[in-house]
N, C-alpha and C positions, 0 to 999 in steps of 0.2 A: 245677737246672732250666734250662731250655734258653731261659726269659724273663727280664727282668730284673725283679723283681717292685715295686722301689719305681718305676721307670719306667710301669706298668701300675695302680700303687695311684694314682699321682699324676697318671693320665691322665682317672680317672673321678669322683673325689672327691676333697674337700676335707672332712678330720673338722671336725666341731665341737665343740670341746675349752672347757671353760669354761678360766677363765683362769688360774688355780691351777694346771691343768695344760698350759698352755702357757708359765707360768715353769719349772716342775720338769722339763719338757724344755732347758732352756737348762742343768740339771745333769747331765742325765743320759748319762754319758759312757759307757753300755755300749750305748746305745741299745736300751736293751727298749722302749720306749716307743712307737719307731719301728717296729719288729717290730710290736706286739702292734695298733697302727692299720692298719700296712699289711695283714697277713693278715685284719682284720676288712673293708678298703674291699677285698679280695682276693674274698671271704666273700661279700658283699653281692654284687660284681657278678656272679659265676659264677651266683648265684641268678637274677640279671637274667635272664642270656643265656641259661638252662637254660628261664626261662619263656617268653623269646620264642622259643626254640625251639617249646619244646609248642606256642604260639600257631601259629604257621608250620605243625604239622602237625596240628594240628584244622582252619585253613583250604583245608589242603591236600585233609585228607577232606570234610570238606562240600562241597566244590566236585569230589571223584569221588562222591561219593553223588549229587548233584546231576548231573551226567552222565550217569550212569547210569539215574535218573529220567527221564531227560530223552528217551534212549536206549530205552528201554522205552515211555515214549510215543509215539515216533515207530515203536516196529515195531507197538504195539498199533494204532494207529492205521492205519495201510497194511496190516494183518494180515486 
């Protein structure tokens, strides 16, 4: 990938791991552990940005609907 992914996991979240599992990471020397958080805090935020996406373009169309409204009153009006 063209990101660096623990640099991006590690920008947005911080897991909350109970504590059991934040000793068995001080074992875990293949680091699955670290994979299997980071592609989840990966997970989560794509989800973020995917919604404030949508967000951005429903406000985008209420406010051409709204123009356009707006636009049609003003020619019915001088019509």
């Amino acid at each position: 990938m063209a990101y660096d992914e623990r640099k991006i996991a590690n920008s947005f979240y911080l897991p909350k791991r109970p504590f059991l599992s934040g000793v068995s990471g001080l074992i875990d020397f293949t680091g699955s552990q670290t994979r299997y958080y980071t592609k989840q805090i990966l997970e989560r935020s794509d989800a973020e940005a995917m919604r404030a996406d949508w967000e951005a373009v429903g406000a985008s169309l209420w406010w051409a609907i709204a123009q356009h409204e707006r636009k049609v009153k003003e020619e019915y009006s001088s019509g």
